[in-house]
Backbone bond lengths (Angstrom), bond angles and torsions (degrees), N, CA, C in turn:
res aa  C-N    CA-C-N  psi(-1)  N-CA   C-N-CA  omega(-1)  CA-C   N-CA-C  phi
1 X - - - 1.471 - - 1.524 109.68 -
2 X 1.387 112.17 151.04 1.367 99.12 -161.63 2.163 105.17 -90.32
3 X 0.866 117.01 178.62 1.330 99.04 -172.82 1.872 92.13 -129.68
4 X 1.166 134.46 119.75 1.201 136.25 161.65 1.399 142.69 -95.45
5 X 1.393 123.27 148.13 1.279 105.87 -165.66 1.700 140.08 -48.56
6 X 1.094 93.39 -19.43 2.138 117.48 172.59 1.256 89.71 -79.38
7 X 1.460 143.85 -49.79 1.360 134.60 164.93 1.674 117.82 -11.21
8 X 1.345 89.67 -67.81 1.776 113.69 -142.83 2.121 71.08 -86.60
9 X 1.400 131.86 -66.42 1.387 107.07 -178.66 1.485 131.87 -50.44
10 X 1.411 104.18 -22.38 1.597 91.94 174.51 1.365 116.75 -75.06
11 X 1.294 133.99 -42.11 1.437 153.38 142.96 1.788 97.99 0.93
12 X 1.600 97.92 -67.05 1.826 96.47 -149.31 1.315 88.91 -67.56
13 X 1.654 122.62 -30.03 1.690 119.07 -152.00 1.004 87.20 -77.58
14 X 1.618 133.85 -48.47 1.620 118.81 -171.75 1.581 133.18 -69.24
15 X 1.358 100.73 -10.43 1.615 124.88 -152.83 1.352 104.90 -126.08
16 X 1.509 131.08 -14.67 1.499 124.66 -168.76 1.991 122.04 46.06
17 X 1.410 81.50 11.06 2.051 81.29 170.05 0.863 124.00 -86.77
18 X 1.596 143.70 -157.33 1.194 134.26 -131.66 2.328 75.64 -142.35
19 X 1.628 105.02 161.62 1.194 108.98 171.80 1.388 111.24 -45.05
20 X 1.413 114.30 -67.68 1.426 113.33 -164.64 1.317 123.54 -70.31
21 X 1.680 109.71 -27.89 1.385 94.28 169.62 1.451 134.99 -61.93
22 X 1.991 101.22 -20.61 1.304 116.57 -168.94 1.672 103.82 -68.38
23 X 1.691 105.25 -45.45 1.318 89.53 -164.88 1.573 101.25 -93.33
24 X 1.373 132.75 35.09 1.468 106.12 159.09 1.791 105.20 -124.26
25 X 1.402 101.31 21.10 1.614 125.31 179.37 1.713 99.81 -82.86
26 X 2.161 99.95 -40.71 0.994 101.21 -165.68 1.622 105.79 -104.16
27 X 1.004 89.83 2.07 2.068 90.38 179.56 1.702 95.77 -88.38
28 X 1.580 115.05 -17.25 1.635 101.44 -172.46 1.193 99.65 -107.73
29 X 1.259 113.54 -11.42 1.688 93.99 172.51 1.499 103.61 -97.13
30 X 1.485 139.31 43.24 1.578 131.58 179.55 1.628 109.63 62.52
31 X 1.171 133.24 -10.96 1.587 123.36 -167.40 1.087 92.26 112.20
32 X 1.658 140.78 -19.23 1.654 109.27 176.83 1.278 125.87 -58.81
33 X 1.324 96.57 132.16 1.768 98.91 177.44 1.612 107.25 -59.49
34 X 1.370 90.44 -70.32 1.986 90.42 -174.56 1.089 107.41 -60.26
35 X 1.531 161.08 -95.90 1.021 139.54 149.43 1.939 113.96 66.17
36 X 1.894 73.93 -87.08 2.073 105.58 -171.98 1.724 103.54 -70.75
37 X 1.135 108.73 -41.83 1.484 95.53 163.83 1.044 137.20 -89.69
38 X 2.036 129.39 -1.11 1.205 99.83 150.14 1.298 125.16 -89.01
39 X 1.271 119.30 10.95 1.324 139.40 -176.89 1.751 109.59 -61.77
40 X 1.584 85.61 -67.38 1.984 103.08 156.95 1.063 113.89 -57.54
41 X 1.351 152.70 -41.46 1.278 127.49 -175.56 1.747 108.70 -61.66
42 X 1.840 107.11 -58.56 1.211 104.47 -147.29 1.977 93.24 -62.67
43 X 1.186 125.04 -8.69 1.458 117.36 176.40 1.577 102.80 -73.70
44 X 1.497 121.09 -53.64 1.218 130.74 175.10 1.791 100.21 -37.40
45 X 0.705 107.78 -78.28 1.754 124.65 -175.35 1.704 99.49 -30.45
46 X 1.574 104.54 -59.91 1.508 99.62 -159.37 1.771 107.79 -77.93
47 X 1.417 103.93 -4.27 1.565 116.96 145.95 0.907 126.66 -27.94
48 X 1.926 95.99 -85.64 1.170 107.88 178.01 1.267 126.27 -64.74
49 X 1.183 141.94 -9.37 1.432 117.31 -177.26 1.754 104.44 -95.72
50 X 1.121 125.01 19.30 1.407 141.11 179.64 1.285 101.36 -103.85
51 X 1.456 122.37 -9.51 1.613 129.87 175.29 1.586 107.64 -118.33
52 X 1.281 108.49 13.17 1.664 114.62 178.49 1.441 112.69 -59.43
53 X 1.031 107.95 -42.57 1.833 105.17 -175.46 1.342 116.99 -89.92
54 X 1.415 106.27 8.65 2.052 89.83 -173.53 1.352 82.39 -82.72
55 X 1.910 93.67 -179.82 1.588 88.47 -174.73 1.771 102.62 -106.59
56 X 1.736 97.38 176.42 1.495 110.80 -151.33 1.455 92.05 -133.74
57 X 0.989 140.09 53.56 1.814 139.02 -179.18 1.727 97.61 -79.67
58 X 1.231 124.77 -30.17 1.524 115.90 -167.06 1.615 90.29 -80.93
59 X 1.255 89.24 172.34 1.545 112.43 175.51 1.572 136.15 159.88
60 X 0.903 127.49 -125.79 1.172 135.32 176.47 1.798 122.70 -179.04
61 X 1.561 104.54 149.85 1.223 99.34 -177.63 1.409 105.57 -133.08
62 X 1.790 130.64 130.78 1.449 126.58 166.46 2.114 98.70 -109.10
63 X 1.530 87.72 151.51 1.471 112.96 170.82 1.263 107.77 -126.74
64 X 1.236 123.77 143.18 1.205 137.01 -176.17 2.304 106.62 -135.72
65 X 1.321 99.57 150.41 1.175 91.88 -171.47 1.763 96.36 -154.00
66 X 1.511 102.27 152.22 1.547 113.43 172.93 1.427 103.97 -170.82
67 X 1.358 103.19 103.16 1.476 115.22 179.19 1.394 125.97 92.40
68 X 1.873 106.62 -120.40 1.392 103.72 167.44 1.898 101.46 -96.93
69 X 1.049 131.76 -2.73 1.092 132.44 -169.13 1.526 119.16 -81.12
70 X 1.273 148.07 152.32 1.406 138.69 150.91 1.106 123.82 -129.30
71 X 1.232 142.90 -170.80 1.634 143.67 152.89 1.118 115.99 174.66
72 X 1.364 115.94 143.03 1.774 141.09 -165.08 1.778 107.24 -132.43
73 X 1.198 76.21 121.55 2.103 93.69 156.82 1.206 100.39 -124.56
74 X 1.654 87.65 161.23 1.576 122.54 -160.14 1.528 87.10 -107.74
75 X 1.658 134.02 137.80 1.590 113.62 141.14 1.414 96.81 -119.35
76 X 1.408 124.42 139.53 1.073 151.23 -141.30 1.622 95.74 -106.10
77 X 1.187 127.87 141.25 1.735 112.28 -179.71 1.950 92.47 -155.29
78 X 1.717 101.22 157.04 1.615 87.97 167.19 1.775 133.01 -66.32
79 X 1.972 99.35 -33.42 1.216 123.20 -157.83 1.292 105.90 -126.71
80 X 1.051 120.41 151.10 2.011 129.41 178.07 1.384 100.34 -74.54
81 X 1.293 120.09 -16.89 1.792 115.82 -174.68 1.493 105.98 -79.72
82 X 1.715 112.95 -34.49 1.574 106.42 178.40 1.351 103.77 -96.09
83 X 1.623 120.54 -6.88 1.404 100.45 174.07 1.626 120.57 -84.01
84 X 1.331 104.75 5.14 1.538 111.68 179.93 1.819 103.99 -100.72
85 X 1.389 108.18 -6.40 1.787 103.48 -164.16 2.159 96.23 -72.23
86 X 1.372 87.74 159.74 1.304 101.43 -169.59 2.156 118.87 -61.91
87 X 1.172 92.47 -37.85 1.407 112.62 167.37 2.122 111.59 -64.59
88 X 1.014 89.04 -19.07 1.885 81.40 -178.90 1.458 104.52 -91.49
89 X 1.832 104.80 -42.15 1.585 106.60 -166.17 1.757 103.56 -65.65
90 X 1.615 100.63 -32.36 1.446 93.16 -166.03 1.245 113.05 -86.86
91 X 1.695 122.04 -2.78 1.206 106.46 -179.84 1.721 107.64 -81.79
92 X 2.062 109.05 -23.23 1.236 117.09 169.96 1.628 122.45 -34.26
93 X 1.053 100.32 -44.31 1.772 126.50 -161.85 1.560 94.34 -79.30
94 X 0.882 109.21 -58.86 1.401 123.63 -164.31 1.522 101.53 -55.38
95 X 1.527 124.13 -61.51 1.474 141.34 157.67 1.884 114.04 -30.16
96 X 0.929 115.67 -37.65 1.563 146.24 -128.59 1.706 88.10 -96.04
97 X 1.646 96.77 -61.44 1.546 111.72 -168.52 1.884 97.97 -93.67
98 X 1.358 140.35 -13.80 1.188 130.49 165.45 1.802 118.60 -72.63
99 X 1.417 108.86 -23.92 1.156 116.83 -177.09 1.431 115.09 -89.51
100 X 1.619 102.82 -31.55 1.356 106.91 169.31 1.821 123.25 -63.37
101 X 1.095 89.60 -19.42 1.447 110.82 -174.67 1.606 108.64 -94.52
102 X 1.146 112.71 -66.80 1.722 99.22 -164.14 1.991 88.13 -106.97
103 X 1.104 144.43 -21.51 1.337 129.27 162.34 1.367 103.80 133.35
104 X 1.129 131.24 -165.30 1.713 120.79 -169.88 1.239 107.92 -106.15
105 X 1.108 145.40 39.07 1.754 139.46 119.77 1.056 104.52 -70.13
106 X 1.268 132.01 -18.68 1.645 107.66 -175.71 1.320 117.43 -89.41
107 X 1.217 126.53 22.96 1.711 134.85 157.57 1.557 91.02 -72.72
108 X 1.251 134.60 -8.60 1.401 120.07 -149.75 1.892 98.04 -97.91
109 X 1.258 107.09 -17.40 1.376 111.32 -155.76 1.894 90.27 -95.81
110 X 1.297 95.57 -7.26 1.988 97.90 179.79 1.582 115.30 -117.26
111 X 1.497 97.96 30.03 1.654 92.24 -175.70 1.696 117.90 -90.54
112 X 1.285 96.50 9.44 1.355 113.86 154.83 1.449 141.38 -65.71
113 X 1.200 96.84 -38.24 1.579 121.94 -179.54 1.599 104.31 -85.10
114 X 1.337 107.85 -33.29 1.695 108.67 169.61 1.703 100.64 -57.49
115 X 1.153 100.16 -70.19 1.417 105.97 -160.21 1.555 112.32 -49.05
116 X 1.742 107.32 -21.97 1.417 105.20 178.06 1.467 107.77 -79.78
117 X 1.107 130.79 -27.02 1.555 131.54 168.16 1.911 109.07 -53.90
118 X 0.988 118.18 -19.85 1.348 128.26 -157.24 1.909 85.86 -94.40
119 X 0.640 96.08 -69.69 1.969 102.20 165.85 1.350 120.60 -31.69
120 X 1.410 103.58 -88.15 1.806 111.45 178.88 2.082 101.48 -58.25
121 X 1.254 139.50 -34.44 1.090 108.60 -157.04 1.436 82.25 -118.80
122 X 1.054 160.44 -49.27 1.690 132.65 156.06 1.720 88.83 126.76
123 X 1.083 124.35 58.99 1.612 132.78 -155.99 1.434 89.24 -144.71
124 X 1.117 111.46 161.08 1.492 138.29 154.83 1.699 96.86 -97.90
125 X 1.115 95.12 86.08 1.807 123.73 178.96 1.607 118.60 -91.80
126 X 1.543 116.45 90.62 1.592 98.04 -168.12 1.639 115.77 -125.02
127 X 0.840 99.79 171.55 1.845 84.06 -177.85 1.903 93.06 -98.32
128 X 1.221 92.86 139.28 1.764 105.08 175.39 1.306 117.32 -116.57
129 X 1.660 134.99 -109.40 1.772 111.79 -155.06 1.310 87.31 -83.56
130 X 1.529 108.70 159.49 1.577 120.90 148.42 1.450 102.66 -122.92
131 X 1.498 108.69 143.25 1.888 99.35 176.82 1.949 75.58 -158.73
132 X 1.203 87.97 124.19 1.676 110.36 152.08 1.728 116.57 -112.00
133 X 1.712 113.29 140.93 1.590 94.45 -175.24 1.321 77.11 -142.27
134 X 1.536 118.88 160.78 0.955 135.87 -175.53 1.956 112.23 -147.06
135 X 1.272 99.00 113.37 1.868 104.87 -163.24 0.912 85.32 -40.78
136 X 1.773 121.65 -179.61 1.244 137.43 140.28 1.606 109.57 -88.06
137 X 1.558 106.78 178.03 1.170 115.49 -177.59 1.923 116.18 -58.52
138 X 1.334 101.32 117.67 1.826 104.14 -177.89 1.798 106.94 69.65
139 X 0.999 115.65 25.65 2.137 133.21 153.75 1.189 95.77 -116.71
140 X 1.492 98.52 147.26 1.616 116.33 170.65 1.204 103.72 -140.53
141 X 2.196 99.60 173.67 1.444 96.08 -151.74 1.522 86.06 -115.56
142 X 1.565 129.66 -179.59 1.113 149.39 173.36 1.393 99.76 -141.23
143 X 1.831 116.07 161.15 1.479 117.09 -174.81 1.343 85.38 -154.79
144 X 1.348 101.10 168.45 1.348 98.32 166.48 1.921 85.67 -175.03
145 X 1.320 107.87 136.15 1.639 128.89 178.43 1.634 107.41 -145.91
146 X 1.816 103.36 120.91 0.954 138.59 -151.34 1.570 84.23 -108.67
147 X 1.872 123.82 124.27 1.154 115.32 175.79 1.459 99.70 -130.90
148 X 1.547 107.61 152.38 1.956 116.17 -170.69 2.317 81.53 -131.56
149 X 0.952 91.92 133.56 1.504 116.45 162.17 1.579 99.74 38.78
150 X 1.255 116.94 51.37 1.459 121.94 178.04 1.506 126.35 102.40
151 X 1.544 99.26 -42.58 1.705 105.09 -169.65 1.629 103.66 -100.27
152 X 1.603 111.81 156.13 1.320 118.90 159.31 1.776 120.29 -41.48
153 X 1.225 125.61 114.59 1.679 102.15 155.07 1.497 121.63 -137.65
154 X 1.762 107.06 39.73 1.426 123.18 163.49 1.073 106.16 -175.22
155 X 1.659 119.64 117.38 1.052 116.48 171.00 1.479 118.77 -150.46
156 X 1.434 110.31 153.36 1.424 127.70 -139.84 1.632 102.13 -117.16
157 X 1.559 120.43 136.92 1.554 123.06 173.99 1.665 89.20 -124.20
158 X 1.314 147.19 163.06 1.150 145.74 115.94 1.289 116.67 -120.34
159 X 1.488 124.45 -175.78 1.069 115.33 158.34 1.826 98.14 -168.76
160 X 1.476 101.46 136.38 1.300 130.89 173.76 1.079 134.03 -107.20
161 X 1.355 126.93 154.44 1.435 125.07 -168.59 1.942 116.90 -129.17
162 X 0.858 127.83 98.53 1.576 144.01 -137.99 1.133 116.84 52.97
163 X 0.928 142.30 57.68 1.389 152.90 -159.49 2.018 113.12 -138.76
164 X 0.985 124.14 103.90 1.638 109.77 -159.64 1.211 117.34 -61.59
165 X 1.100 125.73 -171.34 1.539 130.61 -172.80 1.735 108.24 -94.80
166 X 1.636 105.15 -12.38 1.507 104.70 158.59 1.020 145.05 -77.79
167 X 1.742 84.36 -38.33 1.581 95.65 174.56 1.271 117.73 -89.28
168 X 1.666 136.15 -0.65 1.177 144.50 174.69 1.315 83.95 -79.56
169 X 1.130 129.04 -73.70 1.762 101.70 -161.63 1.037 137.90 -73.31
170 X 1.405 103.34 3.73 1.681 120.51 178.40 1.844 93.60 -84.40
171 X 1.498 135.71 -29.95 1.305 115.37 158.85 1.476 130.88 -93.18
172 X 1.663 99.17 8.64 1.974 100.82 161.37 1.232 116.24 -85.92
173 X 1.766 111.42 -24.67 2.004 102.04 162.87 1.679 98.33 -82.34
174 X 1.121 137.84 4.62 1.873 113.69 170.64 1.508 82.62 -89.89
175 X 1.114 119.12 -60.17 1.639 98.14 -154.90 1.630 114.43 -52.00
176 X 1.281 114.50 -34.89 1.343 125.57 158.87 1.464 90.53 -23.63
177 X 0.989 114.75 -103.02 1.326 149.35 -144.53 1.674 102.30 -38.65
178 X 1.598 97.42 -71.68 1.377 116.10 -171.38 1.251 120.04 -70.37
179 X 1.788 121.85 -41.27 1.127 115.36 172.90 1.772 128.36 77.60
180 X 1.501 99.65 43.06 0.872 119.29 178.13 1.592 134.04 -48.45
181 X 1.243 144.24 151.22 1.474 115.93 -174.05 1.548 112.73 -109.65
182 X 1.582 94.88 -37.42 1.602 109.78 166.44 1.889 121.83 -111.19
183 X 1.044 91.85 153.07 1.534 94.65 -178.58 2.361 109.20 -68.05
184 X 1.524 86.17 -55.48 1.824 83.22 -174.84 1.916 89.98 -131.82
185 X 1.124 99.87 179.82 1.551 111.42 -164.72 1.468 104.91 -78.69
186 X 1.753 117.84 -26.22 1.447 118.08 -172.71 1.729 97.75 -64.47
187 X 1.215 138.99 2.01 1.585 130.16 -154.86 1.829 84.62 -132.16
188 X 1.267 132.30 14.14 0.841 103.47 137.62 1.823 139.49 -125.52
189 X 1.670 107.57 149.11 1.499 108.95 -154.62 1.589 90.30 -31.05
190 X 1.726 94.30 156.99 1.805 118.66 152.14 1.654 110.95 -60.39
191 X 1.499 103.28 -61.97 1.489 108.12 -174.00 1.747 105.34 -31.79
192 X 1.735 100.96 -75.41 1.603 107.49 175.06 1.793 124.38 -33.80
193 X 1.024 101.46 -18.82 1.578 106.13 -168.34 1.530 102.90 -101.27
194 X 1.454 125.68 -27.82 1.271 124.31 175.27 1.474 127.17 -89.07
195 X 2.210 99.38 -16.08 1.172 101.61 159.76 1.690 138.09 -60.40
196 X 1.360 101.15 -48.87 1.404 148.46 165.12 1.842 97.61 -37.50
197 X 1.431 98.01 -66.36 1.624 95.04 169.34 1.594 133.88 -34.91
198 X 1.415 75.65 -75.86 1.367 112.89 162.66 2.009 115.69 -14.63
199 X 1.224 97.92 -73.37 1.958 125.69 -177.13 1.593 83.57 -70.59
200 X 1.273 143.53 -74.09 1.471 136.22 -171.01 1.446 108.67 -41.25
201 X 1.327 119.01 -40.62 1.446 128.54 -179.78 1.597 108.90 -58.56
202 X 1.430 108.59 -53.67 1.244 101.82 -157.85 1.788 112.40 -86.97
203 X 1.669 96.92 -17.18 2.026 112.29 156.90 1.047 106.98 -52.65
204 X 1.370 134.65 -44.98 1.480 123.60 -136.80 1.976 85.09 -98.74
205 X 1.162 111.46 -25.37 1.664 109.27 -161.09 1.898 75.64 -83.06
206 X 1.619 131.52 -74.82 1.567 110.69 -155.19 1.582 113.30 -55.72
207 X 1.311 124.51 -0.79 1.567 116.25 153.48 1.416 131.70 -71.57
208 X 1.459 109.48 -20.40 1.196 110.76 -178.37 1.381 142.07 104.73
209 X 1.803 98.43 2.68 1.188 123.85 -153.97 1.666 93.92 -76.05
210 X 1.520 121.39 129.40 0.955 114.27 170.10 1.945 127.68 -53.57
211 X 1.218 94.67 153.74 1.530 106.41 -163.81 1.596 126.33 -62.67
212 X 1.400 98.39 -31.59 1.699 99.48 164.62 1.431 128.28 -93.13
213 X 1.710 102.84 23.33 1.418 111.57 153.48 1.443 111.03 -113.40
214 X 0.974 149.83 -61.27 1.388 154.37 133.16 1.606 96.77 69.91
215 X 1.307 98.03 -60.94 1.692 110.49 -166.57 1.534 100.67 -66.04
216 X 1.219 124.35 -77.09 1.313 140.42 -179.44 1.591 124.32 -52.39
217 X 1.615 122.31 -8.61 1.865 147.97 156.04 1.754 63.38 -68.99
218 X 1.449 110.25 -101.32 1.616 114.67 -135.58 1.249 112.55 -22.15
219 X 2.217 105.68 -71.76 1.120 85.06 178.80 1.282 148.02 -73.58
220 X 1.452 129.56 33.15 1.297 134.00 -146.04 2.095 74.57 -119.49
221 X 1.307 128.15 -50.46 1.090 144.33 -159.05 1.469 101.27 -66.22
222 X 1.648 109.08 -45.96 1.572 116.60 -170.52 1.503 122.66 -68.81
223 X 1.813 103.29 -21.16 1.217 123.73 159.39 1.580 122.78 -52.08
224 X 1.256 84.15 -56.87 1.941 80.35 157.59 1.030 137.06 -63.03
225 X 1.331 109.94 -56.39 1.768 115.29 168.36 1.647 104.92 -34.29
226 X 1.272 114.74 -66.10 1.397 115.19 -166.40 1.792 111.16 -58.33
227 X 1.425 111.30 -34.52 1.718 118.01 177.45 1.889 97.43 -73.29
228 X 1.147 127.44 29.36 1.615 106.22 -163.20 2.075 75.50 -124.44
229 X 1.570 113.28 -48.99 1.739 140.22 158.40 0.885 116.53 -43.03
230 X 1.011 139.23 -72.57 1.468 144.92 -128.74 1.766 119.52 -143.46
231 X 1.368 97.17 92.91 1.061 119.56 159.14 1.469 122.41 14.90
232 X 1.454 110.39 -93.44 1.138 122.45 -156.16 1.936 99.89 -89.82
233 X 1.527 116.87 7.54 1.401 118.54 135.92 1.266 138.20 -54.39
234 X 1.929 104.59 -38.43 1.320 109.74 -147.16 1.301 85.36 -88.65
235 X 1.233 101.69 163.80 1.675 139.36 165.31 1.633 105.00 -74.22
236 X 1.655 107.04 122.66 1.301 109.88 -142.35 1.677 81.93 -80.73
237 X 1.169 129.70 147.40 1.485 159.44 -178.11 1.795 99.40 15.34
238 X 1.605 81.09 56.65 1.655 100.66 174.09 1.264 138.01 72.97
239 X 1.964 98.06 1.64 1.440 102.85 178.27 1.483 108.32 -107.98
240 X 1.542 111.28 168.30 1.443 115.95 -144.71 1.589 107.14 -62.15
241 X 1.597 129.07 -21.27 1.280 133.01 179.83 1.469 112.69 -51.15
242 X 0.944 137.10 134.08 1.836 117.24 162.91 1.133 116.82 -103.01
243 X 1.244 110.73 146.14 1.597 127.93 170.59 1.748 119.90 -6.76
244 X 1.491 105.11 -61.99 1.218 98.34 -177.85 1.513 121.36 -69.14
245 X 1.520 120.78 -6.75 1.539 128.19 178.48 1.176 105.26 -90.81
246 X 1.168 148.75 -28.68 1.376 151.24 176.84 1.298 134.97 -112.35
247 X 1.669 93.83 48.69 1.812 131.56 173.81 1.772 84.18 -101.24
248 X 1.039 162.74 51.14 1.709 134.79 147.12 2.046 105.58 51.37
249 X 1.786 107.57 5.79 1.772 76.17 -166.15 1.926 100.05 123.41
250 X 1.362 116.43 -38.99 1.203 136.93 -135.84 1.561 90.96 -89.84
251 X 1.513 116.21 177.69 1.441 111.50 164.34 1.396 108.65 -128.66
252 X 1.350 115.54 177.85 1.641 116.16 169.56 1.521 94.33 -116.66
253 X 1.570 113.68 128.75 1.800 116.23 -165.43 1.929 89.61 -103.66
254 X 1.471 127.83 -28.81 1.622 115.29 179.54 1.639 97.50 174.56
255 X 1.223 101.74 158.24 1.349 119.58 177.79 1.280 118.28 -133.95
256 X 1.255 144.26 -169.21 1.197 166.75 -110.29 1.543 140.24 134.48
257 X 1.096 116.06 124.43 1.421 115.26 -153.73 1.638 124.61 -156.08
258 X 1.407 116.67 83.33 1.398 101.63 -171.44 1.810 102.91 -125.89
259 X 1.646 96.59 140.48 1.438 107.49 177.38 1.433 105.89 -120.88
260 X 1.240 117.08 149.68 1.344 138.70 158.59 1.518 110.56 -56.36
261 X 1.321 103.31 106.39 1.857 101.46 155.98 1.700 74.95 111.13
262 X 1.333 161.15 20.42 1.375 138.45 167.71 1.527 105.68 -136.03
């Protein structure tokens, strides 16, 4: 069959390969189109997993929201140049609003379309967080997605329980901001907290600080450590109030939090 030049372009447009691979994809498969492109993928594919370990910190993040509900995917990319291309953000979105919808297995039914990104853009292309949350009955949610040159690269779910819809989002830009790791101090390990001691203990003694303060430096120190963690320590968008005082009464029930590059 003869192979023609619209041949070998429809190939690259559908396939992201290179001229020559297209047309000897399509000289060995007879002129079949499908054929020549799954031919290219499964080469594309066995590519990519030869690019599995470089690293992937760029990316992108979409949120999607309706009601009390939210949900965010991560797509994982090597470079900020493919994490801004139109095919990553939209597959984000696309991911973004399926998960919001039927819940997070359903990234599972599109891991195709990942793998086709892994082909046309020649990346160690991966899918990263998924988190769907859904208030409970009388809690609501707040979001907040932080975007640089088109794509998501911080974005925020919380959700509170008497707590207003002002002041919930006045702590989805701190967490933005601050980047909390835990919500309250009971969630973080003992071990971690006695290590932490531990190193404060042995700072506060090579200064010199006399010994029947020792206790009261630490814990004065551990207070910080924990306001640097934990949320409802910190000083809400850095001013001296903290988080947990400037709920109205209200509580914070969980959050969520994913950035690009951490």
């Amino acid at each position: 069959m003869s192979i023609t030049a619209k041949d070998v372009k429809a190939l690259r447009d559908a396939t992201g390969a290179g001229m020559m691979d297209a047309k000897k994809a399509l000289t060995e498969a007879d002129g079949d189109m499908e054929a020549a492109t799954q031919a290219l993928r499964e080469k594309g594919l066995a590519k990519a997993a030869a690019r599995s370990d470089r690293d992937n910190d760029e990316g992108t993040i979409a949120l999607a929201v309706d009601g009390n509900t939210a949900a965010l995917v991560q797509i994982k990319t090597e470079t900020d140049f493919s994490a801004k291309n139109e095919a990553v953000t939209g597959l984000a979105n696309t991911l973004a609003e399926a998960v919001l919808a039927d819940g997070v297995g359903a990234v599972e039914t599109h891991a195709s379309a990942i793998e086709d990104l892994q082909v046309t853009i020649k990346e160690n292309i991966a899918l990263g967080s998924v988190e769907r949350i859904e208030a409970a009955d009388g809690n609501n949610l707040d979001t907040y997605l932080h975007r640089q040159d088109g794509r998501g690269v911080n974005a925020v779910i919380v959700e509170g329980a008497g707590v207003s819809q002002d002041d919930l989002h006045q702590v989805a830009l701190h967490i933005a901001f601050a980047k909390p790791i835990y919500l309250s101090s009971d969630e973080v390990p003992a071990d971690e907290i006695e290590k932490e001691r531990s190193s404060l203990l042995e700072i506060t003694k090579a200064e010199g600080k006399p010994e029947q303060a020792w206790e009261k430096i630490v814990d004065g120190r551990l207070r910080g450590w924990f306001g640097e963690r934990v949320l409802l320590e910190q000083g809400l968008n850095g001013d001296k109030t903290a988080v947990k005082d400037s709920l109205g009464g209200g509580s914070i029930r969980r959050f969520v939090q994913v950035v690009i590059g951490s």
